[in-house]
N, C-alpha and C positions, 0 to 999 in steps of 0.2 A: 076391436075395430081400429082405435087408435094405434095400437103397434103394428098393427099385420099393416096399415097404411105407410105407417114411417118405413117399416123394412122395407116395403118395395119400393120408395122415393128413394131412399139410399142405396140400394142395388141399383138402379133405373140411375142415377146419378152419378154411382161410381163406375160404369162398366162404360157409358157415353163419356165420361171425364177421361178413363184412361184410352178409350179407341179413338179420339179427335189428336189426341197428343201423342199415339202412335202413328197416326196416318200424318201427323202434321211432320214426325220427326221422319216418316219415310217418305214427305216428298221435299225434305231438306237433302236427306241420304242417298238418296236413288236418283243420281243426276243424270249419271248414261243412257246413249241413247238405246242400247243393245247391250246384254249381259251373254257371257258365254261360259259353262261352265261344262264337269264333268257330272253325269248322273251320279244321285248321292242317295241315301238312305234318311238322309236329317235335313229337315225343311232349314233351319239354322248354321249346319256347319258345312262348310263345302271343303270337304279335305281331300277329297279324290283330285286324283294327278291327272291334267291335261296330255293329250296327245304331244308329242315334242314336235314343234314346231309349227302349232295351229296360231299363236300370236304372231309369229310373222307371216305368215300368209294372209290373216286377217287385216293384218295392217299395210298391204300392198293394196286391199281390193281397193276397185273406186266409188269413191262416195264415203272412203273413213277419212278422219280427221285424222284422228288420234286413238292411237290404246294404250288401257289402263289397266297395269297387268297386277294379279294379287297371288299369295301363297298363303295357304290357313292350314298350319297345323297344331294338335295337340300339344299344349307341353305339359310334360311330368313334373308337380311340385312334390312338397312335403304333407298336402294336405290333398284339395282339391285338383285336377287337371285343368288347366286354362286354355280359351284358345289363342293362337299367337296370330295374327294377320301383318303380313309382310309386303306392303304395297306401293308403287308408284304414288307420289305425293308432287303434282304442280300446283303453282300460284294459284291457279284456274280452281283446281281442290277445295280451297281451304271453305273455301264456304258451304260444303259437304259437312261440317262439323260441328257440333253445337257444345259450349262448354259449361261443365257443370263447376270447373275451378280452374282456374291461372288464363293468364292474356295475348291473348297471339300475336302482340308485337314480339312477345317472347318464347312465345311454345314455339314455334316454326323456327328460327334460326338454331334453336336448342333441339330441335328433332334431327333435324337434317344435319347438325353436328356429332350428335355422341345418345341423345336423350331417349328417350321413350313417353307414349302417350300410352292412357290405361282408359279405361270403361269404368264409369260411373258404380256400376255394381261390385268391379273386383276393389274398388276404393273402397268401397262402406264395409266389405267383408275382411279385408284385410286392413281397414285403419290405418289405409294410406294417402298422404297429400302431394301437392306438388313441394317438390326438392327432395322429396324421400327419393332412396334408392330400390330397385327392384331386384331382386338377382335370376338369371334367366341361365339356365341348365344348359350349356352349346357344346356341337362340338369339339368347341375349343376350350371346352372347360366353363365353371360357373361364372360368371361377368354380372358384377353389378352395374345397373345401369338407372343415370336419374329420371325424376319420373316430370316431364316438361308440362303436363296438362290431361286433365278428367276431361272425359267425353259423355255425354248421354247417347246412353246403348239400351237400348229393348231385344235384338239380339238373340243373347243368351244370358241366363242365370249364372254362368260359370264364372264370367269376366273374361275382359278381351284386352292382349300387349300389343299393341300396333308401333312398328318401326320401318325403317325406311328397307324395300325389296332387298337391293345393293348389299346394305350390313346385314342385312341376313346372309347375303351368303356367303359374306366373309365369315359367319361364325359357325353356319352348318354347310355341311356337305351336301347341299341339294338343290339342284334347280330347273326344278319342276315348276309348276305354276296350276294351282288352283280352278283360277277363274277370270274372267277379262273382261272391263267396262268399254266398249265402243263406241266411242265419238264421232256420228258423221257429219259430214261437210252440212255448210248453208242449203236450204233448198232441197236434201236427199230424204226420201222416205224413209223411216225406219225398219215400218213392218218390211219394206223391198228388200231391206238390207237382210233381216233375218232372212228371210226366202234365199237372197243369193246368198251366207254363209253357210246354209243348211246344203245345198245345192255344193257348195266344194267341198262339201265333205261329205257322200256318198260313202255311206256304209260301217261311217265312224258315230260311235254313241257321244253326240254331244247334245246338249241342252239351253237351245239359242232361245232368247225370250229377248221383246223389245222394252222399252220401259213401264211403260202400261198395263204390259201381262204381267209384269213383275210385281208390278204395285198392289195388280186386283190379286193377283193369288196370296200375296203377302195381307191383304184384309182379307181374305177369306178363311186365310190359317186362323187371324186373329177370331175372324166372330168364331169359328167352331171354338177356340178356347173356352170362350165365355158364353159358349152355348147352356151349358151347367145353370147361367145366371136367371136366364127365361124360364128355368123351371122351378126356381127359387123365388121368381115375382110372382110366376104360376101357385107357387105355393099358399103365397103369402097371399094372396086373392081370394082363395079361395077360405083360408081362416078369416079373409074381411066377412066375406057372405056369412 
């Protein structure tokens, strides 16, 4: 009786520990008011190439602020494949960020110059800190590049190299664009806004979500994860009886 109680306080414990500090880190992460992406196969990676020319069009309509344009691709190491995220970084940004190590009086000047920021998990897996180097497959050939600041990512397991859109494409030949965070004006609806982006684009496979729907679908991935855990407390209950 004594264990089967303990197991399910500690299941019951760890599964509310880690989904409060999921949802806490994706309403630090998910600042936009509207997400636009291309249909994907992986709740996690959005590596499908947008329509050419849907970020400027989006960024004319009325009622946007601002867009915040992203690139996520694969990249090939020696070991595991990572994903790469190449994205638009303003002032307005940085507090989208949570850091697991080094200090953004200095990640930020060092990003936007030469450096690179990593994911919390490709750190621990690869045993790397801020001032290591990373070296990243382009190309233009392999480039080591420093490493300015660890981020906490939930994410992906894989690890994630975020640098600035721009140097990305000085080192690949591609610009395309993933996926795009939409800012609208003071006072604008958002869900109006998905309606009107859905509406210019007639008969194109996109996938407009406003922030909200993004949020709930993103806890909803998460409870099915740990749906496994309810039937493990399930378990454990029933060895209490």
């Amino acid at each position: 009786l004594m264990i089967a109680v303990v197991v399910t306080i500690a299941v019951g414990v760890m599964v509310s520990s880690f989904r409060l500090t999921v949802v806490d880190w994706l309403s630090t992460t998910i600042r936009a008011d509207v997400f636009v992406s291309a249909p994907t196969i992986t709740a996690n990676r959005l590596i499908s190439p947008l329509p050419t020319g849907v970020d400027t069009t989006i960024a004319q309509l009325p009622g946007v602020e601002r867009v915040r344009r992203y690139r996520s691709i694969m990249l090939p190491t020696t070991s595991t494949p990572i994903l790469q995220i190449s994205l638009d970084v303003a002032p307005a940004d940085h507090a989208t960020f949570l850091w697991a190590e080094g200090d953004p009086d200095t990640i930020w000047p060092a990003f936007y110059r030469d450096a690179i920021i990593i994911s919390e998990p490709l750190a621990l897996r690869r045993g790397l800190h801020v001032g290591d180097t990373f070296t990243i497959q382009t190309d233009r050939g392999d480039i080591a590049m420093p490493i300015a600041g660890v981020f906490y990512d939930y994410g992906t397991e894989l690890g994630v190299v975020m640098m600035p859109l721009e140097r990305y494409r000085g080192y690949f030949d591609d610009p395309q664009l993933s996926s795009l965070g939409v800012y609208v004006a003071p006072g604008v609806d958002s869900e109006q806004l998905v309606d009107t982006i859905r509406a210019q684009f007639p008969g194109v496979a996109l996938v407009v979500r406003s922030n909200q729907m993004l949020r709930d679908a993103s806890v909803a991935i998460l409870d099915r994860t740990f749906a496994i855990t309810n039937v493990l407390q399930l378990l454990a209950t029933i060895v209490a009886f």
